[in-house]
N, C-alpha and C positions, 0 to 999 in steps of 0.2 A: 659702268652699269649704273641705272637711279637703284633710286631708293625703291620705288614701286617694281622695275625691276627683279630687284633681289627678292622683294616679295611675294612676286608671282612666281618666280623661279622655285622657291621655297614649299611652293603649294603641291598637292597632290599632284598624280596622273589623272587626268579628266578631267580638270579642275576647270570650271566657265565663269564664277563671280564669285566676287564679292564684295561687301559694305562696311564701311570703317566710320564712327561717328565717333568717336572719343577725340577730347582736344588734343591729347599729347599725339595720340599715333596719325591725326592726321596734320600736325605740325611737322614731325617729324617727315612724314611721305612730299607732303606740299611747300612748306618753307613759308608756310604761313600760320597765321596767330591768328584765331578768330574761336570766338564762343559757342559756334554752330557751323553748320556743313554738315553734308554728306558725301563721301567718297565711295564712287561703286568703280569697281577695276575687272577688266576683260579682258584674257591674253592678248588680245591685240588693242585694247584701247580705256583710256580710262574718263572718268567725267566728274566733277565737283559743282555739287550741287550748291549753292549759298544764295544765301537771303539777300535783299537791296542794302544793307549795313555795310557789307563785307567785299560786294559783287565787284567794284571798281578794283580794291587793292587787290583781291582774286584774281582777277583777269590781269594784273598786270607781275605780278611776281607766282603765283603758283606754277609748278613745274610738271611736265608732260603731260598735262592735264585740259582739257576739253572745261572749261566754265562755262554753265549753264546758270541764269538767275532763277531763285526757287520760287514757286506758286504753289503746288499743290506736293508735295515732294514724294508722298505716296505712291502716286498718281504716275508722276514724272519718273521714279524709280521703276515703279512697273513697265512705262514703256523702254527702257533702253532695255531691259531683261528680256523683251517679246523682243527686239527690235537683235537682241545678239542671241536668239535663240536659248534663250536659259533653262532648267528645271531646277536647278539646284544652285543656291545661294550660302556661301560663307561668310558668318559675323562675328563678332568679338565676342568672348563668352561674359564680358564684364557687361551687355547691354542688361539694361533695369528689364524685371517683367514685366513691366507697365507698358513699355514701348517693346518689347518682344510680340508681347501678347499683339497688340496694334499693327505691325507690322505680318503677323501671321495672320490677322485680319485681313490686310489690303491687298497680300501676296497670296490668295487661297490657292492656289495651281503651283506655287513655287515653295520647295524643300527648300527648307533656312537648317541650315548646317547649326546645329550650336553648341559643336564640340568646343575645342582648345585650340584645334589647327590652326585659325589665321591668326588668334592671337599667338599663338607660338612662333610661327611663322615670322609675324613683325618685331618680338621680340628678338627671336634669334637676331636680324638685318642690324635692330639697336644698340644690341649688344658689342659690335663692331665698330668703331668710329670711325669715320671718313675722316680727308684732309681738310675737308672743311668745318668739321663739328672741333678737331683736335685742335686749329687757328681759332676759335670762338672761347674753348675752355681758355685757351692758354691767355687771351686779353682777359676775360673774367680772372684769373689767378694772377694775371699782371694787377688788378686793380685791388686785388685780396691784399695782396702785396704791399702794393704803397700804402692802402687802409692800415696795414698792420705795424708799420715803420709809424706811420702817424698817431697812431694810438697809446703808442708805448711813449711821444713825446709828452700827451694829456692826462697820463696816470698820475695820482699824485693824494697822498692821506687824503679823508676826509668828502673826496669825492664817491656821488653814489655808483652803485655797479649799474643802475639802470639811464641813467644820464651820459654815462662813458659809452651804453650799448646805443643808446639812439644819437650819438656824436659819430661811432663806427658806422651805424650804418648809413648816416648823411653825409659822410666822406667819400662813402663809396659810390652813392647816386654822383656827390657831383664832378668824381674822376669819370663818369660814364657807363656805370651801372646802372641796365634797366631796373632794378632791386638787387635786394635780400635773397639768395637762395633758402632760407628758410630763416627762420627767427632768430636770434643772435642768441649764442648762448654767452654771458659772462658776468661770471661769479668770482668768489673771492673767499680766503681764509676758509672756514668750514665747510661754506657751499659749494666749493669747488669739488667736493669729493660726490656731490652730486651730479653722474654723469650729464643728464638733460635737464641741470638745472635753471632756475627762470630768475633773471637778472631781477632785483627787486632793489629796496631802499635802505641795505646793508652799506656803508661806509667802508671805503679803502683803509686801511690799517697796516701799518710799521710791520713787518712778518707773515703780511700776506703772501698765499699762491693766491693769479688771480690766468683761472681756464677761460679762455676768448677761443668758441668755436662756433664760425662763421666763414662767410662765401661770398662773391657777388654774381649776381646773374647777366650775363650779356649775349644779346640776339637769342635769347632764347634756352642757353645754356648756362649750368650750373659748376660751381668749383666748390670745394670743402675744405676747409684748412683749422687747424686747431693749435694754437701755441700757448704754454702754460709761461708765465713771467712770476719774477718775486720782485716783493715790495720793502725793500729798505736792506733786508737780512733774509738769511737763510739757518736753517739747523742743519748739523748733521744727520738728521734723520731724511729732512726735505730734498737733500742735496743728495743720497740714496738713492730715494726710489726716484728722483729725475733722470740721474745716469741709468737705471734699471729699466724704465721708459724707455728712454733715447737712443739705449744699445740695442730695446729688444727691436724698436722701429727700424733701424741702421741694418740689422742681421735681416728682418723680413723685406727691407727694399733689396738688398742684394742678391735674395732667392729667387725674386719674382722675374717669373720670364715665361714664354709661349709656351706653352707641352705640361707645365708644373699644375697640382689639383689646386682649388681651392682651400682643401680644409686642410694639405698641408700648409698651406702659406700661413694661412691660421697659427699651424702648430708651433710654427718658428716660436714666434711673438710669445706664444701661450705658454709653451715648455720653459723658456727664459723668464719671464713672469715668475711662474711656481718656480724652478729652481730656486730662484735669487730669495724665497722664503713668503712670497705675496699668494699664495695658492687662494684664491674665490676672491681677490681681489681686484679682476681682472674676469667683467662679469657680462660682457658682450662681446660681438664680433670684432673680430680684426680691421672686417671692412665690408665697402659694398661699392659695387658701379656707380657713377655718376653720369647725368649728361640735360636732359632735356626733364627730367624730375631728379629729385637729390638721392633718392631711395630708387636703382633700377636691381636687375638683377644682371649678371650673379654676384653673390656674396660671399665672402671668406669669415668663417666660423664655424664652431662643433659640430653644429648639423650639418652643414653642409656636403650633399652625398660626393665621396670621393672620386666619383666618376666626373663632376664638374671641374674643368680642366680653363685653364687661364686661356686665351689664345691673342696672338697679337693685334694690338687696335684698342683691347678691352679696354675701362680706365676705371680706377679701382682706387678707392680712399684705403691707406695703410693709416691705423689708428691707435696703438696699443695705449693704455694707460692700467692706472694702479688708484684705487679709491679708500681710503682709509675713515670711514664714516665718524665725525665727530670733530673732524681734524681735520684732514684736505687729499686733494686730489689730482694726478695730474696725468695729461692727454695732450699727445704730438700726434698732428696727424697731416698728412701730403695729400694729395692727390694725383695719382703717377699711371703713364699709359705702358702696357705693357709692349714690348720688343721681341725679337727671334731671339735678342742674348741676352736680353734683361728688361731694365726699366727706363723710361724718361719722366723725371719729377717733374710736374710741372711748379712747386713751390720753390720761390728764391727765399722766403724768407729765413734768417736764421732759427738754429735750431736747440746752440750752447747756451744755457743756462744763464737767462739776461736776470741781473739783480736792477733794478728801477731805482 
């Protein structure tokens, strides 16, 4: 079954159109990367409207899809609606009012839906990963990978944290990362206890923790990975809450499986945490989907209503860490797709306690 498929499948009873202009969801549907488009879909047919930018690489890799080049796109949208008989139109509930309002303008005869449906809808399809999205994470967390093997040969007193973060992430463009899945986080000594903290002109130092959490992006997909290292020595206190980390991630990868809720998965991590004596320190989620943005849904954490349920395909950052403000911080995190029995990591890197 496609993508578009599952999304029409997903749609009401009665259901006749709809319009998808957001870049990710219609990347996701088409297999294509472009800045613009419009995607309108009809149980029996779909069409992608794009500008003369895009029009060539459109028509030569977008999938079950009808490419049309845009002129008036209004215009053009209005006739395929008269042309499949429409009244009633489904759209993203994320469109701007600006072009809401515009399009309620051009479409005066046609009912624009602008509930949640279709975006719920595309979300649910996302939420699942194919065998193809799953072969794309796993080259991006191949390239995480050797980034992270390589990084740990460049560490060394003296260097800054933000020299080391723009060396990672030029490692990873030129293993063949289209980029960064988001901004590098790596910090060191105090700043590590800052969860999303921002790599700046702080010096490596003898008794550092130095938190490295980062991703590569490839074909369009995202990986996450986070591994805390020491710099020279450790305390017995550092050497603590790393094993308290590392057991509580180890106990949450082994729960994780199809039919399990989210916000237990959460509680593994979280419960082991507070036991071991860390209770608020330990002050986000467990995790969140990954794929075609870094941040999907669903997530594992507190809130998370217990009725949200893992299912197989998901793929889902296991993240636990322990922050101790003043002092330092530290954060193990995989990337792993869920199973009927369990889980598959996609991270190979190591996870015992590397002193530099």
């Amino acid at each position: 079954m496609s993508r578009t498929e599952k999304v029409l499948k997903s749609m009401p009873q009665g259901f006749e159109a709809c319009m998808v202009n957001s870049t990710v969801n219609r990347f996701y549907l088409l297999g294509v990367q472009s800045s613009a488009g419009t995607l309108v879909m009809f149980p029996e047919k779909a069409y992608f409207i794009i500008d003369f930018r895009y029009f060539e690489m459109a028509s030569e890799k977008a999938k079950n899809v009808e490419v049309i080049l845009q002129d008036k796109v209004h215009e053009q949208v209005l006739e395929l609606l008269k042309k499949h008989n429409v009244s009633k139109l489904f759209i993203e509930e994320n469109m701007q009012l600006k072009d809401l309002n515009e399009w309620q303008k051009k479409l005066p005869d046609i009912k624009i839906d602008t509930s949640a449906t279709l975006s719920q809808a595309i979300e649910t399809a996302r939420s699942i990963k194919d065998a193809d999205e799953i072969s794309k994470m796993k080259e991006a967390q191949r390239i995480t990978d050797e980034a992270f093997a390589y990084i740990c040969g460049q560490i060394a007193t003296g260097k800054k944290e933000r020299d080391l973060a723009i060396e990672l992430d030029f490692y990873m463009r030129k293993q063949g990362a289209d980029g960064t899945a988001f901004s590098t986080i790596f910090v060191s000594g105090a700043n590590s206890s800052l969860p999303h903290g921002v790599p700046g002109d702080k010096e490596i130092q003898k008794g550092d923790f130095i938190t490295m959490d980062f991703g590569a992006r490839y074909a369009g997909y995202n990986t996450d990975m986070t591994r805390t290292v020491a710099v020279g020595s450790v305390t017995d206190k550092m050497k603590h809450v790393y094993e308290t980390v590392l057991q509580a991630q180890l106990k949450t990868l082994d729960a994780i499986k199809d039919g399990v809720s989210c916000h237990a998965i959460d509680a593994v991590a979280r419960d082991y945490i507070y036991a071991a004596g860390y209770e608020g320190k330990f002050g986000h989620g467990l995790g969140h989907s990954v794929g075609i943005e870094i941040h999907e849904k669903p997530s594992c954490s507190p809130s998370t209503p217990e009725d949200v349920i893992l299912k197989t395909g998901m793929i889902m950052t296991v993240e636990p860490g322990i922050y101790l403000p003043g002092e330092f911080g530290v954060r193990i995190e995989d990337t792993v797709v869920a199973t009927d029995t369990g889980c598959e990591n996609f991270a190979k890197s190591p996870k015992n306690l590397i002193v530099l």
